[in-house]
C-alpha positions as CSV (number, residue, x, y, z in Angstrom):
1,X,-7.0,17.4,-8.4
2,X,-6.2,16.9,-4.5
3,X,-9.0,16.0,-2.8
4,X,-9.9,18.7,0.1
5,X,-7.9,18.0,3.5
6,X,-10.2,18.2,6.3
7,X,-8.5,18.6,9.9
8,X,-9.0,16.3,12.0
9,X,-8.6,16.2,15.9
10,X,-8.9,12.8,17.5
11,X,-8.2,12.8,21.7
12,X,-11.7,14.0,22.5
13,X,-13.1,11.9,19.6
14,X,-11.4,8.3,20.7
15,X,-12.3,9.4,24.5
16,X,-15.6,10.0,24.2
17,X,-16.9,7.4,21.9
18,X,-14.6,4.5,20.9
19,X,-15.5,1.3,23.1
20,X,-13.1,-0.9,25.1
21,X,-10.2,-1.5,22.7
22,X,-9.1,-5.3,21.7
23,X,-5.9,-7.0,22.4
24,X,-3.9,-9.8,24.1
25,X,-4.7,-9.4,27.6
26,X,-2.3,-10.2,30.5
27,X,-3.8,-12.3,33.1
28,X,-4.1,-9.5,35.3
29,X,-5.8,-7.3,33.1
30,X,-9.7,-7.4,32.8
31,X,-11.7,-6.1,29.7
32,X,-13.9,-3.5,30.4
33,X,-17.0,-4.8,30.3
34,X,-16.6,-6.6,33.1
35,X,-14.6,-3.4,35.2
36,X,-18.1,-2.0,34.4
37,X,-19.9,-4.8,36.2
38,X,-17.6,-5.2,39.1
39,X,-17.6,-1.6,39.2
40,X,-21.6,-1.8,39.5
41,X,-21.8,-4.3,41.9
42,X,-18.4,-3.2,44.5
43,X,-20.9,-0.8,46.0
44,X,-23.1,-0.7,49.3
45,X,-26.7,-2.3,47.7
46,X,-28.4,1.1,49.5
47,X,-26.4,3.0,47.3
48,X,-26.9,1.4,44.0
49,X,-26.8,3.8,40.8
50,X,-30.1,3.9,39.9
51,X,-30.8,2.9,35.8
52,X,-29.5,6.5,34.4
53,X,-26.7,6.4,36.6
54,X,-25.5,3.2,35.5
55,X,-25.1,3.8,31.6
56,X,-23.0,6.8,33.0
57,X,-20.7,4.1,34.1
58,X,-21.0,1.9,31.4
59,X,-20.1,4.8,29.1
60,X,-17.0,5.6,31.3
61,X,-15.7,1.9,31.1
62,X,-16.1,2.2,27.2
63,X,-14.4,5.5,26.8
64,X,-11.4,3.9,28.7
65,X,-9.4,2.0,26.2
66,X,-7.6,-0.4,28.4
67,X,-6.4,-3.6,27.2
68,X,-3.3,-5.0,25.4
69,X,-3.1,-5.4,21.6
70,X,-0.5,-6.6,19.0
71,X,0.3,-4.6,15.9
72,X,2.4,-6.7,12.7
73,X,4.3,-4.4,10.5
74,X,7.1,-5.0,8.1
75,X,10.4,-2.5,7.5
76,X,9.4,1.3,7.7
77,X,5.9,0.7,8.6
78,X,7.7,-1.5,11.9
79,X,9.3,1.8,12.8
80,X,6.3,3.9,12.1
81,X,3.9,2.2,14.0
82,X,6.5,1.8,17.0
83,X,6.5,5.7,17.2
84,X,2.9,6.0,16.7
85,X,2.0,3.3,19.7
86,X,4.4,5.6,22.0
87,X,2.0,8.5,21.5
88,X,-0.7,6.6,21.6
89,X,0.1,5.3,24.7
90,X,1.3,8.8,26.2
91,X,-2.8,9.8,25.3
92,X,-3.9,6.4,26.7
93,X,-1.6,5.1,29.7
94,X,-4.5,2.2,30.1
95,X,-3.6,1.2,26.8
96,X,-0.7,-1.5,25.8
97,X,-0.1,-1.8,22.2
98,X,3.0,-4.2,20.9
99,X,4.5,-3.8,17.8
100,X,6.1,-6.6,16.3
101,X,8.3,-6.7,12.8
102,X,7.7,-9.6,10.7
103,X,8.1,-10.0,7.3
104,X,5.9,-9.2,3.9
105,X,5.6,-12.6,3.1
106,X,3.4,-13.6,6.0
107,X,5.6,-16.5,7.7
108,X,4.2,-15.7,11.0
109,X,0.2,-14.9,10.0
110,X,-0.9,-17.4,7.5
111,X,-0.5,-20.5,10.1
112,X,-2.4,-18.1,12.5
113,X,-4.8,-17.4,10.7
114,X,-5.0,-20.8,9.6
115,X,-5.4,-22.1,12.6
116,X,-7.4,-19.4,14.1
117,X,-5.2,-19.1,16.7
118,X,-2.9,-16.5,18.5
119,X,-3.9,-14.1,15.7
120,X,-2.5,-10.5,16.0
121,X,-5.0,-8.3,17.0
122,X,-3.8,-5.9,13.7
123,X,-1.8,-6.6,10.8
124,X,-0.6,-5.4,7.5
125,X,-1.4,-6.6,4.4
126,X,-0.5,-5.7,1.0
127,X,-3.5,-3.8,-0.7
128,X,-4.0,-6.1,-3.2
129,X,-3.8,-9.3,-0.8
130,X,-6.6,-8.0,1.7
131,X,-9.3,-9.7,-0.5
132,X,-7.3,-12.9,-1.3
133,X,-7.2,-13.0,2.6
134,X,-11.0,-12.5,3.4
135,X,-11.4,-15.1,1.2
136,X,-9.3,-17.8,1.9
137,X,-9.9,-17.1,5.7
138,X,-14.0,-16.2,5.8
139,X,-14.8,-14.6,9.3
140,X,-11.6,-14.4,10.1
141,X,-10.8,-10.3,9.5
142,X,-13.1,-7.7,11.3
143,X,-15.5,-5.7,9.4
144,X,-14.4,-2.1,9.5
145,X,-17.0,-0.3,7.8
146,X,-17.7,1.9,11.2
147,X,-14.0,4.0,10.5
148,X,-14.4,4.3,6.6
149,X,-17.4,5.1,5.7
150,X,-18.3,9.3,5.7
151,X,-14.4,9.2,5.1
152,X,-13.9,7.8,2.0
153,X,-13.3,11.0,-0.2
154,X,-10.7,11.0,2.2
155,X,-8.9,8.7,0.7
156,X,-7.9,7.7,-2.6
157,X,-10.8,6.0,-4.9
158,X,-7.9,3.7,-5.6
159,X,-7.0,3.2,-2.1
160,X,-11.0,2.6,-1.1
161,X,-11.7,0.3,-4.0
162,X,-8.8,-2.0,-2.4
163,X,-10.4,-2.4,0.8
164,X,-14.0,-2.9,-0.2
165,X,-15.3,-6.4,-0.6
166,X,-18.3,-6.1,-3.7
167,X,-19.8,-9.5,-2.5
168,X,-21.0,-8.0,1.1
169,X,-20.7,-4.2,0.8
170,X,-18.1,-4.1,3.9
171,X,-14.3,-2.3,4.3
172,X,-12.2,-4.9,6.0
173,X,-9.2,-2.6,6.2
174,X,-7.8,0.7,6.2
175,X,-5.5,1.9,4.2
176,X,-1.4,2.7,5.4
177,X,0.0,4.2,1.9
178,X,0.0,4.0,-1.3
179,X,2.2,4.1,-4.2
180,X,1.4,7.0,-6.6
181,X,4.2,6.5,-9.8
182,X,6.3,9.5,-10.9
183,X,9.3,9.6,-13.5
184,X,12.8,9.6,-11.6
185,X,15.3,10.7,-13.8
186,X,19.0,11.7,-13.8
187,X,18.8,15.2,-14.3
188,X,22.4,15.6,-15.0
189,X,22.9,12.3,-17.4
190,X,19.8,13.3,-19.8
191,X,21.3,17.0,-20.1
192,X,24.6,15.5,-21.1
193,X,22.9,13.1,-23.6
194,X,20.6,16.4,-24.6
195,X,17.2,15.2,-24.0
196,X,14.5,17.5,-22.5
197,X,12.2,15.4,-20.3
198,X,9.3,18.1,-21.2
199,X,9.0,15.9,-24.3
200,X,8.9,12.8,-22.7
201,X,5.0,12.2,-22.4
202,X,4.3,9.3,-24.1
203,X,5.8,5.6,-23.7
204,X,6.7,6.2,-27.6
205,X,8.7,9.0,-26.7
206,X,10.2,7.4,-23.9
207,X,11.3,4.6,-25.7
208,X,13.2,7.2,-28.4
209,X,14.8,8.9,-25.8
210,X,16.1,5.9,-24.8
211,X,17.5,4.8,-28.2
212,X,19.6,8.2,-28.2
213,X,21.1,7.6,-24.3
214,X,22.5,4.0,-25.4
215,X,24.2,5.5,-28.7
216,X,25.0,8.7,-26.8
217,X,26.5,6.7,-23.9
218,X,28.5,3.7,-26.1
219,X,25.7,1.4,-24.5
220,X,26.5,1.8,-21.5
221,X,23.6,3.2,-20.1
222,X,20.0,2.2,-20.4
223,X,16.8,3.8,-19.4
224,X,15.6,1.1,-16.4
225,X,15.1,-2.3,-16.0
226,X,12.9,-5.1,-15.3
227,X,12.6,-8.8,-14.9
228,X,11.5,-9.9,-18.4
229,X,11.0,-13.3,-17.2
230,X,8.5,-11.9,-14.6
231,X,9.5,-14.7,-11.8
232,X,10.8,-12.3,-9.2
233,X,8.7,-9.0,-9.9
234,X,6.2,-8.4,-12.5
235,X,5.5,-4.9,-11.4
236,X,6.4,-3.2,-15.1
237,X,3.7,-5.5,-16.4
238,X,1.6,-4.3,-13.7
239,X,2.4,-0.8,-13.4
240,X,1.1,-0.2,-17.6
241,X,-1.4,-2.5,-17.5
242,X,-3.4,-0.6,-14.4
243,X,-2.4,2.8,-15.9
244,X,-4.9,1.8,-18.7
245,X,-7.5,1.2,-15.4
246,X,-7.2,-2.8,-16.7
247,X,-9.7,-5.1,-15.2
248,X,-7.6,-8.9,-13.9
249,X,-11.6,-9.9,-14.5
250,X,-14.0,-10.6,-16.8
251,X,-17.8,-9.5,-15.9
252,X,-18.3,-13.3,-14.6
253,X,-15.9,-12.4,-12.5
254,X,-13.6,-14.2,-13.9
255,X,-9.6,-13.9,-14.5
256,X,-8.9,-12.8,-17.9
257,X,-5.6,-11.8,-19.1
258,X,-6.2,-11.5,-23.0
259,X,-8.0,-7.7,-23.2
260,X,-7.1,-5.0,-25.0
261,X,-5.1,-3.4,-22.1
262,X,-2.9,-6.2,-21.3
263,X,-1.6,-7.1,-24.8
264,X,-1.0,-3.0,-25.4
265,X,1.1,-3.4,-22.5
266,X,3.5,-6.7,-23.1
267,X,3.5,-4.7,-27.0
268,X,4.9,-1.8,-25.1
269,X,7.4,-4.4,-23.3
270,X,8.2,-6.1,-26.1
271,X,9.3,-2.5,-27.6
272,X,11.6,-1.3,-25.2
273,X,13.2,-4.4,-24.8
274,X,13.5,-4.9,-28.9
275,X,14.9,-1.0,-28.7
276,X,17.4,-2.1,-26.2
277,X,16.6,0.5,-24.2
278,X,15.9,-1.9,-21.2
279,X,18.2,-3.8,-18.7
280,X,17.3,-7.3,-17.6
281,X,17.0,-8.0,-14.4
282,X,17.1,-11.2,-13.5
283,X,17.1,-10.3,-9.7
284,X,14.5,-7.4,-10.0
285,X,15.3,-5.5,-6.5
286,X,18.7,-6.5,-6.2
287,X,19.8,-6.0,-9.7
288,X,17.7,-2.4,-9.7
289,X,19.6,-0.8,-6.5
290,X,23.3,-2.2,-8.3
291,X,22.4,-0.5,-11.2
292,X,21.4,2.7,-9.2
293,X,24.6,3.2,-7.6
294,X,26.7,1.6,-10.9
295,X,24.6,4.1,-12.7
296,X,23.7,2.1,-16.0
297,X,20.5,3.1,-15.8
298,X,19.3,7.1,-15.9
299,X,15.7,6.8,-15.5
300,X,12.7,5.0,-13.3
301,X,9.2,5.5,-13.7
302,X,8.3,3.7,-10.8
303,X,6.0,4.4,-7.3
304,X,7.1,7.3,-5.1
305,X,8.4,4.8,-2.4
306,X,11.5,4.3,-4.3
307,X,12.7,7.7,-3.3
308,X,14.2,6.1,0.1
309,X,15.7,3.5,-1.9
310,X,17.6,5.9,-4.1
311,X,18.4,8.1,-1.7
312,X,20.0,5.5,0.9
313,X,21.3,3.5,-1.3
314,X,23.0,6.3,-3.8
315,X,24.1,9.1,-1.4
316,X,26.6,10.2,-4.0
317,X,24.1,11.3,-6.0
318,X,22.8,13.5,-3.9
319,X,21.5,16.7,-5.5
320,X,21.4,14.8,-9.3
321,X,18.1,12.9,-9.5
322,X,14.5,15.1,-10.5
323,X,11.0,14.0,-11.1
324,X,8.5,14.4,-13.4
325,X,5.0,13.6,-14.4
326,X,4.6,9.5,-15.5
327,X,5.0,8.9,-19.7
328,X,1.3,7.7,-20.7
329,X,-0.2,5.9,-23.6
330,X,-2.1,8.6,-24.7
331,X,0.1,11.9,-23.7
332,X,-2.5,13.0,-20.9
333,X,-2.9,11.7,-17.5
334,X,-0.6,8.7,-16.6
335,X,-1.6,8.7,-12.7
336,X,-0.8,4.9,-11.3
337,X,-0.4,3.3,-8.2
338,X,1.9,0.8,-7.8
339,X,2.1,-1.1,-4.0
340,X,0.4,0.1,-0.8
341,X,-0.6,-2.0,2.4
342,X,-3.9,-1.9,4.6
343,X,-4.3,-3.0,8.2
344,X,-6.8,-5.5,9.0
345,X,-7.7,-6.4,12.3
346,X,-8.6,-9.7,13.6
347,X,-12.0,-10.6,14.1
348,X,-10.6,-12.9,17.3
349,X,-9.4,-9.9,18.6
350,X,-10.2,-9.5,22.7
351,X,-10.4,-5.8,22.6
352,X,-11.8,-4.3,18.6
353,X,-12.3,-1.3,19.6
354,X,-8.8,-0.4,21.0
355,X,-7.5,-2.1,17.6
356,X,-9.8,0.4,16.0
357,X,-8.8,3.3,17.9
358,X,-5.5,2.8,17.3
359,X,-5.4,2.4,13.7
360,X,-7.4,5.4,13.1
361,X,-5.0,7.3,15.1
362,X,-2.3,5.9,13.2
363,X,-4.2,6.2,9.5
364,X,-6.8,8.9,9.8
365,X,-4.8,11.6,11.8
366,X,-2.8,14.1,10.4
367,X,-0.8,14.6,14.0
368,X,1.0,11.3,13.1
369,X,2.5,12.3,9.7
370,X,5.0,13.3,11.6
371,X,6.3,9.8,12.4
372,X,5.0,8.4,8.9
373,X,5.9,10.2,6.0
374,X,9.9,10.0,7.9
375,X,10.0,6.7,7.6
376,X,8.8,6.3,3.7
377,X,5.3,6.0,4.4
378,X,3.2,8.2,1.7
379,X,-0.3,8.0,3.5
380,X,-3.5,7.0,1.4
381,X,-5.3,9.8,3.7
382,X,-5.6,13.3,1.7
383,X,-5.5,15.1,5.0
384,X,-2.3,14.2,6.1
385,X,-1.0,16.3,2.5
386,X,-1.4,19.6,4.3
387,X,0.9,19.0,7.6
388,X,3.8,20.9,8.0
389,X,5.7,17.8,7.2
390,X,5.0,17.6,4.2
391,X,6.0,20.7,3.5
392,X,9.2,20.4,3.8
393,X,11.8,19.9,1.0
394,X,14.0,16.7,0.9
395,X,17.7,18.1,1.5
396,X,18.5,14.8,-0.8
397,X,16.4,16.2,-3.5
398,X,16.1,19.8,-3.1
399,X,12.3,19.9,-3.7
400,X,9.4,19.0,-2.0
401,X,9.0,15.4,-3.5
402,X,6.2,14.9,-0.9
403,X,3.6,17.1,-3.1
404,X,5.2,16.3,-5.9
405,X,3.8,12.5,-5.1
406,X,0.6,14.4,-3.6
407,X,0.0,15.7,-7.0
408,X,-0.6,12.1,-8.5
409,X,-2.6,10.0,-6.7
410,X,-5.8,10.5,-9.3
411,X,-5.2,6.8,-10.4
412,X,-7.7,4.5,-12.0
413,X,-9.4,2.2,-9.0
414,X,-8.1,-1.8,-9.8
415,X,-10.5,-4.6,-8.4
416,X,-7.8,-6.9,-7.3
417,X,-10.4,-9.5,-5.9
418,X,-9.9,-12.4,-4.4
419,X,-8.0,-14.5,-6.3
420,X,-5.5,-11.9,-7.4
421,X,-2.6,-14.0,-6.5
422,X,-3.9,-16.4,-9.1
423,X,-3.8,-13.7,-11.7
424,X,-0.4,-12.5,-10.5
425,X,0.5,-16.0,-11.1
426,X,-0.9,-16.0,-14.5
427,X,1.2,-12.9,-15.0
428,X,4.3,-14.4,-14.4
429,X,3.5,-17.3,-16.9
430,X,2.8,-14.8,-19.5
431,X,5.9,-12.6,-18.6
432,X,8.1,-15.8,-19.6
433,X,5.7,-17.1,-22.5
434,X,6.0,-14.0,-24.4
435,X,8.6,-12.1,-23.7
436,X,11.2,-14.7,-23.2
437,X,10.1,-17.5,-25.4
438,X,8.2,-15.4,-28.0
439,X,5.2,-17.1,-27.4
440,X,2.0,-15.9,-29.4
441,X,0.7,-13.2,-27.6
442,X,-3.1,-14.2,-27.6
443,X,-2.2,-18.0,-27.7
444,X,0.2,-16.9,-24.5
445,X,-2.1,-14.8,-22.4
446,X,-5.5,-17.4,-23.0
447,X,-2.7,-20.1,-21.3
448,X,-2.3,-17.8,-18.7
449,X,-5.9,-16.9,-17.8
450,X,-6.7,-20.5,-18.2
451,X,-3.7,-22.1,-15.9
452,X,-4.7,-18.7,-13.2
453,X,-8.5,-19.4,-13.3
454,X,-7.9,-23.5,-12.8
455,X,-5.7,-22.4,-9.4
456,X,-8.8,-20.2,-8.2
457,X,-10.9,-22.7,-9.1
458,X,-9.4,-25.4,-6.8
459,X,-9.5,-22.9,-3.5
């Protein structure tokens, strides 16, 4: 079920009780704390504020969010943010907030953060890096806890689990989007090969359909794709196994591969590509969007972001692609997120409470779903669902996929942790063990776990 929107109106809040804001200060700029003092002491001594009169100052120098900050985004979220620090700015003329685009792969932030130096004062992550990060960099990513807690049944459980560090009961992020999976489909391809998608609910009966739309089209269609290898995406793996709610861990807290969710879901591989209902791509993104717009592949059960990809990459198609719920395991509820991205802030950061008041504008108020959602964000905050924007029907599609994606995000929370890049890693050794070299399955995924757990082990 949706969870309840609750509106939310933020210019009086982040007035009247956000402090002085962080950032990269210009030389001529001063942080507020010290306007307040100078402030305090610029008068005649006769005419000093007496005690109660000075925390009346000192709470008009923290309601006054000047300072300078810098924001890192990536692709959409670049141009998102870009709008959102205009309005922001427009509220808060003492406010400077510099967006920079860099890219997902964290060229530019790892040596900073390494070096603990020139950090920007807010960055995105991906969701399931934000605890690799606190970890690899300790004190180096602000303690948020102040902005999400009281809100987090405003947010996805998913979304909330990602962010939340079990070793010291802190947030050390909030939540941009997040990636609930639907089933794309070519409407008009699975009519001509006459399959009803209403009985496509289970992964069984996805893989049948699929063995009737390679006969029915002289194998020239399949049903999607993937990297079987698993060395430049392993997001099918990924996408089943935490639509079972699969832990990476054991209760040591250790990585573990071999459980009873993981080897259903390189079985359910292993079917689809022994069906040859699957294409292989070798190049996962690249390969995907060529076989979009060469249409040899009809379906994709894959996270809602994908709409913009479809849609600007296959305008020809307009009109011909649907959606429906996810196929499952059991038939029932196949909710899943795949992707989403938090921003942390620095814990260098000159001015943490601008940082603060600027991503909870950005994040946690609907007003700026208006510059989101547009750009291909789908927000991880519930009260966004109810703004007029997303209410409105994608001319590409013809319905609103906006609540259609709103309508999914009951997905299982996944611990990620902080070595889940070592288990990603372990996940692209298994990918290639078993589904490329036919590898024992058990044998494969114990290497795997073993070979992921040494690489945590040496951090």
């Amino acid at each position: 079920m949706k969870k309840k929107v609750i509106t939310i109106v933020l210019s009086a809040v982040l007035v009247g009780s956000l402090l002085t804001g962080c950032g990269n200060s210009s030389d001529n700029e001063t942080p507020a704390e010290d306007a307040g003092s100078e402030a305090q002491t610029a008068g005649d001594e006769a005419d000093a504020p007496t005690e109660t009169e000075e925390e009346a100052l000192a709470e008009g120098a923290e309601g006054d969010l000047a300072g300078e900050i810098t924001v890192y985004a990536w692709t959409d979220m670049y141009t998102a943010s870009s709008q959102v620090a205009e309005a922001f700015m427009k509220e808060h003329p003492e406010a400077k907030i510099n967006v920079e685009q860099v890219d997902a792969a964290y060229t530019k932030l790892i040596p900073q953060l390494a070096s603990g130096q020139d950090v920007a004062d807010v960055f995105m992550l991906q969701n399931y890096d934000l605890m690799s990060f606190v970890n690899t960099y300790p004190g180096q990513i602000l303690d948020v806890s102040d902005l999400i807690q009281g809100e987090e049944s405003n947010f996805a459980e998913a979304a909330v689990q990602s962010i939340y560090n079990v070793e010291d009961g802190k947030y050390y992020g909030v939540p941009i989007d997040v990636g609930p999976c639907v089933f794309f489909y070519r409407a008009d391809m699975l009519e001509e090969y006459g399959i009803n998608v209403e009985d496509i609910k289970t992964w069984d009966d996805y893989i049948e359909a699929g063995k009737v739309v390679r006969e029915k089209s002289g194998g020239k269609v399949y049903m999607t794709g993937f990297d079987f290898n698993g060395q430049s995406s392993q997001d099918y793996v990924k996408l089943l196994f935490q639509q079972q709610g699969g832990s990476y861990y054991d209760a040591d807290g250790k990585i573990n591969l071999n459980t009873p969710e993981m080897v259903k879901t390189y079985e359910t591989l292993q079917k689809m590509i022994d069906a040859d209902i699957v294409q292989n791509f070798t190049s996962e993104w690249d390969d995907r969007v060529a076989a979009l717009q060469n249409e040899t592949i009809c379906t994709l059960p894959y996270a809602c972001w994908i709409h913009s990809i479809i849609s600007g990459q296959c305008e020809d198609q307009k009109g011909l692609w649907s959606i429906a719920p996810m196929p499952t395991f059991d038939g029932y509820n196949g909710d899943v997120f795949l992707g989403g991205s938090v921003f942390a802030i620095a814990a260098t950061t000159e001015y943490p409470e601008l940082a603060k008041a600027f991503v909870k504008y950005e994040l946690m108020n609907p007003d700026s779903a208006q510059y989101m959602l547009p750009n291909g964000q789908f927000e991880a905050y519930a009260p966004y669902y109810d703004t007029l924007v997303y209410q409105e029907a994608a001319d590409y599609w013809g319905i609103n996929i906006a609540q259609e994606f709103a309508n999914h995000i009951e997905a299982p929370g996944i611990n990620f942790g902080k070595f889940f890049t070592d288990a990603q890693s372990g996940i692209k050794q298994a990918s290639a063990d078993i589904l490329i070299e036919g590898k024992d399955m058990t044998e494969a995924l114990d290497d795997a776990s073993a070979a992921a757990q040494r690489s945590a082990d040496n951090k």
